[in-house]
C-alpha positions in Angstrom: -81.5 12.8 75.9 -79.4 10.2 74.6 -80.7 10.5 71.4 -80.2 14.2 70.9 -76.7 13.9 72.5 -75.7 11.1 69.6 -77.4 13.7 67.1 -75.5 16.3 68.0 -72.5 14.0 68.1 -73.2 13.0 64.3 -73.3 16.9 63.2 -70.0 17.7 64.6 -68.5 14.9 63.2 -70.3 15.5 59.5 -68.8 19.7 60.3 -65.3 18.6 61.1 -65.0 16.3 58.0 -67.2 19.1 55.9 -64.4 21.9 57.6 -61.3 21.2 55.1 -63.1 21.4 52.1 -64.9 24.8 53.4 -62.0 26.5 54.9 -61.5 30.5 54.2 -57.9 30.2 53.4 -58.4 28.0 50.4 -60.0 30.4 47.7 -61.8 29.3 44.4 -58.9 30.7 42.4 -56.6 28.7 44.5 -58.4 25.6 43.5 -58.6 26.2 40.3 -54.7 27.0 39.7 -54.0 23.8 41.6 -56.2 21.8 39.0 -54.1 23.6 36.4 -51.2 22.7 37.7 -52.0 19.2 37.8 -53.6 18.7 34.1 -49.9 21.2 33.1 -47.8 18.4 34.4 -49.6 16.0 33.0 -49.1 17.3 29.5 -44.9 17.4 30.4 -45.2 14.3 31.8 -46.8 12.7 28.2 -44.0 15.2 26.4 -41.4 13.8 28.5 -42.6 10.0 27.7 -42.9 10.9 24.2 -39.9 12.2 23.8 -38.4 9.7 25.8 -39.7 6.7 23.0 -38.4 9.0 20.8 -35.0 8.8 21.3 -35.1 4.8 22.5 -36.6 3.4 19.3 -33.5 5.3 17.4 -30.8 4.5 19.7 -31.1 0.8 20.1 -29.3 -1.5 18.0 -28.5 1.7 16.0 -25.6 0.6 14.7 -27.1 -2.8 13.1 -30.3 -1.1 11.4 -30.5 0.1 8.6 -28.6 -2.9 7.9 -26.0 -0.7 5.7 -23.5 2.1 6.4 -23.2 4.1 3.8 -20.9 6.0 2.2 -22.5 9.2 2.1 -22.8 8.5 5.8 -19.1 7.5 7.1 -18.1 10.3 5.2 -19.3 12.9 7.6 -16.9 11.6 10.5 -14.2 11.1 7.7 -14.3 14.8 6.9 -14.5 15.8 10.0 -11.2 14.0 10.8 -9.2 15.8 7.8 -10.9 19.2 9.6 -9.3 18.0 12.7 -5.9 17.1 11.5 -5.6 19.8 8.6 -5.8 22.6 11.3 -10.0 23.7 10.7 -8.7 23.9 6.9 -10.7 22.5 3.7 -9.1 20.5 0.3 -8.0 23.8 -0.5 -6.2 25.3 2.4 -9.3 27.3 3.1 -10.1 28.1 6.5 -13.5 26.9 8.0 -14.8 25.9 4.8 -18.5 26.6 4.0 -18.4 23.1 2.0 -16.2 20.1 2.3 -16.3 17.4 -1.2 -18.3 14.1 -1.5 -18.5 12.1 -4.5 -16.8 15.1 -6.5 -19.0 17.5 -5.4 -19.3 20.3 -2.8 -22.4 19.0 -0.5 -21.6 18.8 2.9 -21.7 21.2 5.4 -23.1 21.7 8.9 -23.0 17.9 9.0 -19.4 18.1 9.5 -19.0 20.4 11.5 -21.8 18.0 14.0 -19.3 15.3 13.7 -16.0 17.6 15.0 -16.4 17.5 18.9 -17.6 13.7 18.7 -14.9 12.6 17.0 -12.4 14.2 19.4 -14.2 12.3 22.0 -15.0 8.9 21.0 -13.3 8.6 17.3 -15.0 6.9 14.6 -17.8 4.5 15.1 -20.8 4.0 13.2 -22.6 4.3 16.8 -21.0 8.0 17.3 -21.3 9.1 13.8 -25.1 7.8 13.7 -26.3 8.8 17.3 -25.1 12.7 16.5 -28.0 12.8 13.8 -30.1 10.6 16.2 -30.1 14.0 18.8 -29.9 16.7 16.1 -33.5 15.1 15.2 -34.5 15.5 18.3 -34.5 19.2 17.8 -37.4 18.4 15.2 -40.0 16.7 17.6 -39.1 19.1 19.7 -40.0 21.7 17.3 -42.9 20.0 16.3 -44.0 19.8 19.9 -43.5 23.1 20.7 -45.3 24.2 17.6 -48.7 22.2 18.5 -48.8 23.4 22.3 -47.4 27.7 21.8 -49.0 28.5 18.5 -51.6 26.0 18.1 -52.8 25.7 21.5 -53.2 21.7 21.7 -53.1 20.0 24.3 -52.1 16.6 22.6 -48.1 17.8 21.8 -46.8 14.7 22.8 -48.8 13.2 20.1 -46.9 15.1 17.3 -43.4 13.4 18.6 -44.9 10.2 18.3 -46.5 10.8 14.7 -43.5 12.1 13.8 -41.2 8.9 15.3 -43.8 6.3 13.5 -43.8 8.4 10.5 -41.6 5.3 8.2 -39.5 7.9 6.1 -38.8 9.8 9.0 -38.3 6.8 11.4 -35.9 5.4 8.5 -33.9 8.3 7.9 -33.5 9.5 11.7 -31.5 6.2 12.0 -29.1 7.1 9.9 -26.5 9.9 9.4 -27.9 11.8 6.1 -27.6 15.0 6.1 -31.0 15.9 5.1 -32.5 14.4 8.5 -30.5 17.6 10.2 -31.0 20.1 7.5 -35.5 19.0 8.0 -34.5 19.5 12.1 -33.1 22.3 11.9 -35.7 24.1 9.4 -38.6 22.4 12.0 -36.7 24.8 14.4 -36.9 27.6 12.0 -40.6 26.9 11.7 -41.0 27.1 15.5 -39.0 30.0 16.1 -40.6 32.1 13.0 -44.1 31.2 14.8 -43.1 32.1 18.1 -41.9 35.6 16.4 -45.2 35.8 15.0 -47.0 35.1 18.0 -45.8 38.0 19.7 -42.2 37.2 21.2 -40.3 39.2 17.9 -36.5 38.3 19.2 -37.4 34.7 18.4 -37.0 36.4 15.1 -33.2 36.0 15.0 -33.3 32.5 16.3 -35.5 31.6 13.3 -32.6 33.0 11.2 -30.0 31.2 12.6 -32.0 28.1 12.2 -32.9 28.9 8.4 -29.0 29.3 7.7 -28.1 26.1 9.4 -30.5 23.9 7.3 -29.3 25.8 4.2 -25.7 25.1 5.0 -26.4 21.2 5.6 -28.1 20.1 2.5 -27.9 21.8 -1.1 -31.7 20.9 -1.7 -32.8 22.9 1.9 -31.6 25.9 -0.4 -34.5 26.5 -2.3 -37.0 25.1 0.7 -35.3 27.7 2.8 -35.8 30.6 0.3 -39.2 29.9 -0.8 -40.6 29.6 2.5 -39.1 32.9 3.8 -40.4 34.8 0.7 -43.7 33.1 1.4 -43.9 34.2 4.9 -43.0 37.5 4.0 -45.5 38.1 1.8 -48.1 36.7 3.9 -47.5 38.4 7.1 -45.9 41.7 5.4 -48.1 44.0 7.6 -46.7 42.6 10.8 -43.5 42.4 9.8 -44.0 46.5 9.1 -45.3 46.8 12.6 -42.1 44.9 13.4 -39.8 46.9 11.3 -36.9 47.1 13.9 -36.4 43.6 14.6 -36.8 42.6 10.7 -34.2 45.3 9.6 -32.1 43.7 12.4 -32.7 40.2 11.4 -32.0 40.9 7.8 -29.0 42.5 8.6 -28.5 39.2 11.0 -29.3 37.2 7.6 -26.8 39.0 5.3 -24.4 37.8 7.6 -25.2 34.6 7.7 -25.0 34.8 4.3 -21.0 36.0 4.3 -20.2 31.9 4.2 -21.7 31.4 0.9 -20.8 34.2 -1.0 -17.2 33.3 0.3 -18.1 30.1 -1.3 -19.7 30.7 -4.8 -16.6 33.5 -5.0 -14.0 31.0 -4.6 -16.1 28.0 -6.6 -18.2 30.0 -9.3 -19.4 26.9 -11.5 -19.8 24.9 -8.1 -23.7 24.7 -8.6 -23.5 23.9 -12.1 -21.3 21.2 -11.6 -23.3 20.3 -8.8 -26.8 20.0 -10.9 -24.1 18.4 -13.6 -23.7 15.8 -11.8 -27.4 15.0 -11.1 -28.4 15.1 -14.4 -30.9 18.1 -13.9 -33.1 18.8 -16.6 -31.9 22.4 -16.5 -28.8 21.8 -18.2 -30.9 19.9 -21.2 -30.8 21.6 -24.5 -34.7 22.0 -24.4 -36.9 25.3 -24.1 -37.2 26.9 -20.8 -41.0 26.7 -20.9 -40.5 22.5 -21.5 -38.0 23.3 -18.3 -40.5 25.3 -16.2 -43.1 22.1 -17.1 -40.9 19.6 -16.0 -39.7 21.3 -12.4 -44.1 21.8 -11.6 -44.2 18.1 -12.8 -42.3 16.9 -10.6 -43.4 19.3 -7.8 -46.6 18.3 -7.8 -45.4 14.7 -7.6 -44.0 16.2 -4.3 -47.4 17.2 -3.1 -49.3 14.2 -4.6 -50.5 12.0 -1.9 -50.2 8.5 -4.0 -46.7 9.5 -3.5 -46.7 9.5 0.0 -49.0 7.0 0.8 -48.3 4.3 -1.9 -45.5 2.4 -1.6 -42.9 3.0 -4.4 -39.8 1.5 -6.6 -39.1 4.8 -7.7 -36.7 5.7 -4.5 -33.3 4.0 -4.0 -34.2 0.6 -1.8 -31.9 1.8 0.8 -34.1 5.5 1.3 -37.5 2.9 1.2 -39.0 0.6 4.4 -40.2 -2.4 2.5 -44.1 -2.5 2.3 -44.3 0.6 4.0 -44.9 4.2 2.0 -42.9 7.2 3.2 -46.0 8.4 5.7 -48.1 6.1 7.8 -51.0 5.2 6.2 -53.3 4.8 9.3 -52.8 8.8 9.9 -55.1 9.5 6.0 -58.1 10.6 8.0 -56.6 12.6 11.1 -54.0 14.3 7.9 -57.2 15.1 5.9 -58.8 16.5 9.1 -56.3 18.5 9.8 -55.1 19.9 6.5 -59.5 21.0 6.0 -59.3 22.8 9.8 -55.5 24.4 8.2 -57.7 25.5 5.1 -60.5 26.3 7.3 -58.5 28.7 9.2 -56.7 30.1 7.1 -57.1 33.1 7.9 -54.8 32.7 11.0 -50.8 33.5 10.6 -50.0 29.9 12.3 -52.0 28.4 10.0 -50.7 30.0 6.8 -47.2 29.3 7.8 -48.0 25.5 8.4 -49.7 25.7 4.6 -46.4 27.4 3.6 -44.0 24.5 5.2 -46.3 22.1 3.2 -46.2 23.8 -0.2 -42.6 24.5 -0.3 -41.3 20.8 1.3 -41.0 19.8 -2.7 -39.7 22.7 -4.2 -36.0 21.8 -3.8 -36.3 18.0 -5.0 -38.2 19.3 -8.1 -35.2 21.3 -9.3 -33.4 17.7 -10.2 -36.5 14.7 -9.4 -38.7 13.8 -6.2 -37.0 11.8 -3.8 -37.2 11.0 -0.6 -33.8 12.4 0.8 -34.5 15.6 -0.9 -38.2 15.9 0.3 -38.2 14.8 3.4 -39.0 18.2 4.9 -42.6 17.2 4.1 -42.8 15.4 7.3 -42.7 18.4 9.6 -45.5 20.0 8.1 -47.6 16.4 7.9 -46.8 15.4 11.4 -48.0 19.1 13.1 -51.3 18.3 10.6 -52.1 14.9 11.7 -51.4 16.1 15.0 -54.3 19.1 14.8 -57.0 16.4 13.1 -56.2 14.3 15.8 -56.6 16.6 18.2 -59.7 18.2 16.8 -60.8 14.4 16.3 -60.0 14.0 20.2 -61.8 17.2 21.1 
């Protein structure tokens, strides 16, 4: 008797520990959106840190490294103080200029108008004037993020932010308050926003315009980047964009625009962009033929996509734009880059995947138009960290 009562003792117990884990109210489906859930905030939780060591290895000691500040950098918070006190008027009494002058040429734009509400607040520093690029960066792991996990699926889009951060061009120039770190942000966010349109949300169409137009307005070599790219996607995903007719005739119409600034501009200064490639010593203001022309620009373009370019280090740069002993993209990343640009080729036939090819082919077209450097090619690094990023994933997987 005892024995049976003990038995039956030791099955109740075994039931009511057994009960919580077979309880009607608890559903499979239940179970399974709770493990979702959990594995969901994981991924934010890694975004969040990566993000997080984004921003900290920028903003310490950001005003003693790089160990210069340089002109073409103080004079963003410079300009933005005339703005200030010359009522929002330019040089030439113009209202809300499109371009404000550096060096004798017109070549700043957006940058400025970053620097406006800063300045008000803090005045000049070189902490201020650098830590407003520092965040407008931001905006490109962020897009770079957002384009692994919506159109890409990954689950590794915290590891995109950190390629990006310890990518030595990128981490160089993030530091610092060139306007070509903002104008390769803000055309990572026109990347995003173009994919999102394309992967079936098409408002995010406008947002990818207003994006486009703010990297061409910061930096005169974005210009031809912009352009190229737009035709390209156009062309590649014409027959959605025809199912899409409304919101494309809309966002042209958005884009014309957008557009009003610069026509103001080339009205008011017609030989601006001569002077401007003048002044660079472009090889399209040589006396030669245009077909010698037409093979010097694909020289140097190809440069721009030759990967002894990016992964070599080089004296060809300016030593300030250069990391010593370092080339412009990490070198440990070669196999997870190759990985990823064979699954990009692979898949070609995918819209996410052409656009990312697209980013990559036109990141050199601007520089070519005058000579490959890094300031003026730096949009490469969007379209190499979202690469790296897949290979490593796939690599992961």
């Amino acid at each position: 008797l005892d024995v049976r009562v003990r038995l039956e003792r030791g099955r109740q117990a075994q039931a009511a520990t057994a009960a919580p884990q077979a309880r009607p109210g608890w559903p499979d489906w239940m179970r399974a959106a709770g493990r979702s859930l959990v594995r969901v905030n994981t991924q934010t939780a890694l975004l969040a840190v990566a993000l997080g060591i984004y921003l900290l290895v920028r903003l310490i000691a950001l005003d003693a490294f790089p160990i210069y500040f340089f002109t073409d950098e103080a004079v963003q918070t410079v300009r933005a103080a005339d703005l200030v006190r010359d009522g929002l008027r330019g040089g030439e009494d113009e209202l809300l200029p499109t371009y404000f002058i550096n060096g004798g040429q017109y070549n700043l734009g957006v940058s400025v108008y970053l620097q406006v509400i800063p300045y008000l607040l803090f005045g000049k520093s070189i902490w201020v004037t650098r830590g407003v690029s520092v965040l407008v960066s931001l905006l490109g792991a962020l897009a770079v993020a957002g384009m692994l996990k919506h159109s890409f699926g990954s689950r590794y889009a915290w590891a995109g932010v950190l390629l990006l951060s310890i990518t030595p061009a990128w981490f160089l120039h993030s530091r610092t308050a060139f306007e070509t770190v903002e104008a390769t942000a803000f055309y990572a966010a026109f990347l995003y926003c173009y994919l999102r349109y394309r992967g079936g949300q098409p408002r995010a169409l406008y947002a990818a315009a207003v994006m486009a137009a703010l990297a061409f307005y910061t930096y005169s070599p974005a210009q031809m980047v912009v352009a190229l790219s737009v035709v390209l996607l156009a062309l590649s995903d014409a027959r959605y964009h025809w199912q899409q007719r409304g919101v494309v005739l809309r966002a042209l119409g958005l884009g014309l625009l957008l557009l009003l600034p610069y026509a103001r501009f080339y009205l008011n200064h017609p030989g601006e962009n001569y002077r401007h490639l003048e002044i660079l010593r472009s090889y399209w203001l040589q006396d030669i033929p245009l077909g010698e022309k037409l093979r010097l620009y694909f020289g140097e373009y190809l440069k721009g996509l030759n990967p002894l370019y990016w992964f070599v280090p080089n004296g060809d740069d300016f030593a300030r734009h250069l990391m010593k002993g370092y080339a412009h993209l990490w070198r440990p990343s070669i196999p997870f880059l190759a990985l990823g640009l064979g699954l990009t080729l692979w898949r070609i036939r995918r819209p996410e995947y052409r656009a990312l090819l697209i980013a990559l082919l036109a990141a050199p077209a601007g520089a070519a138009l005058v000579g490959i450097g890094i300031t003026r090619a730096l949009f490469m690094g969007i379209p190499a960290a979202v690469i790296t990023a897949l290979g490593l994933s796939a690599a992961l997987a």
